[in-house]
N, C-alpha and C positions, 0 to 999 in steps of 0.2 A: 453548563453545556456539556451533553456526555463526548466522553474519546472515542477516535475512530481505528482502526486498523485496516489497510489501504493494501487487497488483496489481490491479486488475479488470476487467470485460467490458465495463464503461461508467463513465464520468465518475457521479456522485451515486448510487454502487452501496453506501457507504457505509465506502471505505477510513480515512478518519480516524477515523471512531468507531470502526471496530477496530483500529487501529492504536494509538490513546490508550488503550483500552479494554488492547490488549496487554502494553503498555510499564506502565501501573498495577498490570497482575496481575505482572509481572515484577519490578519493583521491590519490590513487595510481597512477596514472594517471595524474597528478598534477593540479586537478583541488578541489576549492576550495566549498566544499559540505556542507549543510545542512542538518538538517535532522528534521522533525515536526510528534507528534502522538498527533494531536488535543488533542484524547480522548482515553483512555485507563479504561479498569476495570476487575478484576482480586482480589487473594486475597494481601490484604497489607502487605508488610512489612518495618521493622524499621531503614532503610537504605533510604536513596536520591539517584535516583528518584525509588520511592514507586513501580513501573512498570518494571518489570524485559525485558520486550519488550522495553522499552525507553531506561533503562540500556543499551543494546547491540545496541540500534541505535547509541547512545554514542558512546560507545566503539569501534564501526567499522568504523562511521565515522570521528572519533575524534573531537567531535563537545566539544565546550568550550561555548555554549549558556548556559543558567542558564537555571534549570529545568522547570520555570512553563514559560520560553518562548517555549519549545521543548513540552512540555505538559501543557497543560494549565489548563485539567481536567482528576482528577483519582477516580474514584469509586470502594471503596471496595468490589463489590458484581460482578462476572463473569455473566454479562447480558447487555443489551443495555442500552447507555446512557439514551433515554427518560425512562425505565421502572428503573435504578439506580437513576435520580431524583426523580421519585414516591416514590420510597422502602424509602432513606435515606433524602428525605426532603431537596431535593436539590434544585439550578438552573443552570441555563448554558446560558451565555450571548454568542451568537453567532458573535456579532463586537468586542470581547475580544479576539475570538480567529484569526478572521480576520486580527484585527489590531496587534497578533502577530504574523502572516504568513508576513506581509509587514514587519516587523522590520528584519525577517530571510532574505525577496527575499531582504532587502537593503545591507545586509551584506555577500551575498555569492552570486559565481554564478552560482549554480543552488542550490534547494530546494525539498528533500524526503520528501512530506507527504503521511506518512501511514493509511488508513482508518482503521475504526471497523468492521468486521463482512463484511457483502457482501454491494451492492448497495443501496439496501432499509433498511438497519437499519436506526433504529428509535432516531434521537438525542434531538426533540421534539415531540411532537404530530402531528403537521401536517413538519415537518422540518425533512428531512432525507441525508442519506451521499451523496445524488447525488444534493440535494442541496446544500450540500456544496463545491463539486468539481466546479459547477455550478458559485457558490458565489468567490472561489479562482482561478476561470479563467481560469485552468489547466486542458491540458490533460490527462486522466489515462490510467495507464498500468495495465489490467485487468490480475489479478490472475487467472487459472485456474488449474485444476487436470485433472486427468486421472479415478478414481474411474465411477461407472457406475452414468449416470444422470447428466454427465457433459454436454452432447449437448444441454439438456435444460437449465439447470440453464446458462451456457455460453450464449447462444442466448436468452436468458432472456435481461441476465443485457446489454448485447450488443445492445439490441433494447429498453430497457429503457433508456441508453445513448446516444443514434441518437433523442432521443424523448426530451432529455433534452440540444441537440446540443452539447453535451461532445464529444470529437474526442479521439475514442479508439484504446490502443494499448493489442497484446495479447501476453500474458507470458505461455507457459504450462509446470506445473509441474508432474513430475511424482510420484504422491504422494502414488496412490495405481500400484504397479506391476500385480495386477490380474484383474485390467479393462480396459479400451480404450491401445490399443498399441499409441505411444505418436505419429507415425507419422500418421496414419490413424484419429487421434482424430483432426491431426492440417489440414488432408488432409478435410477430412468432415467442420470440421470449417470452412473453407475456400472455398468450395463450397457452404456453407452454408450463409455465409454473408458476403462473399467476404474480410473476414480480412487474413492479413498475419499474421504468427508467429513472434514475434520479437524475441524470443529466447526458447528453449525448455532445462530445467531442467532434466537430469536423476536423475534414482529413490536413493535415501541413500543419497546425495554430501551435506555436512556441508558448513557454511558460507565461509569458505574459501577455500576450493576447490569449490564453486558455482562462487567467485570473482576470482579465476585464471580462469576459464570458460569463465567469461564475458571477459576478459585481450585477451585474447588467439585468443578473437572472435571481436578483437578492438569494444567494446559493448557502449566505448565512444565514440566515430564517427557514430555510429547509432543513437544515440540517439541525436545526432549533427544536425543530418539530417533530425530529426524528423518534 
């Protein structure tokens, strides 16, 4: 079963709830799940792992990797990696994080990694997240909303992806109830750049009502298929 990387067209589009959400139906499923947040930043706290988003990657997938293999970098400051190295005088070796995405794809059969922020965040200065889907081989499953100014930002990162040979799949959440109705937003997508919907998220459903969702909708056999 090939790896995913679990993208979106904006930061708070709702990747970790589907990403946890995926990794529960997966495991559920009896299948043997990973789960990677490269890079995380947020404020700190005084618990393992410091990233309340990696905490619940855990948690739902029941992953038993050691923390700086599932995260490898966490930045105390809610902003993009390359602008969290500038502020706190950091760095970030990009074959550190490589070489532990190969240690997860050796140990499991399939692999969630969760990106930061949309497509073009900035992890170095000229180095960004589509570079690194790019560098870990894997297809992504693009996060989207329903809020207004989704057809652009969506067909943004969908034509930045074809432009980087990434082969994209679409997720649409309904994140705001007072813009795109979810099925007009996937019908437009889709005349739009010819993607299918892989699955459409109603608006409110927590991780675990999201993972009976995905169950219900054998969302492992799609993903089989992929």
């Amino acid at each position: 079963m090939k790896s995913f990387f679990v993208t979106g067209t904006d930061t708070g589009i709702g990747k970790t709830v589907f990403t946890c959400a995926l990794a529960h139906h997966l495991k559920n499923s009896g299948i043997d799940v990973g789960v990677m947040k490269p890079f995380a930043t947020g404020l700190s706290r005084n618990t393992l792992p410091q990233s309340e988003d990696v905490e619940l990657l855990i948690k739902y997938s029941g992953s038993s990797d050691s923390h700086d293999v599932i995260n490898p970098y966490f930045f105390s400051i809610p902003t993009s990696p390359y602008m969290a190295t500038r502020k706190l005088g950091k760095t970030i070796d990009i074959d550190a994080v490589l070489s532990r995405f190969e240690i997860l794809q050796s140990r499991h059969d399939i692999v969630l990694v969760e990106g930061i922020g949309g497509i073009m965040t900035p992890i170095l200065r000229d180095y960004f997240v589509a570079d690194l889907i790019k560098n870990l081989g894997l297809d992504t499953i693009l996060m989207t909303g329903t809020q207004m100014g989704s057809v652009n930002h969506t067909l943004l990162s969908i034509d930045l992806c074809k432009k980087y040979g990434i082969k994209t799949n679409l997720v649409i959440n309904d994140i705001d109830p007072t813009g795109y109705k979810v099925d007009d937003l996937e019908s437009d997508l889709f005349s739009l750049s010819g993607l299918e919907t892989l699955c459409k998220i109603p608006h409110g459903k927590n991780i675990e009502q999201i993972s009976k969702m995905l169950e219900q909708n054998n969302f492992s056999q799609v993903l089989a298929r992929l």
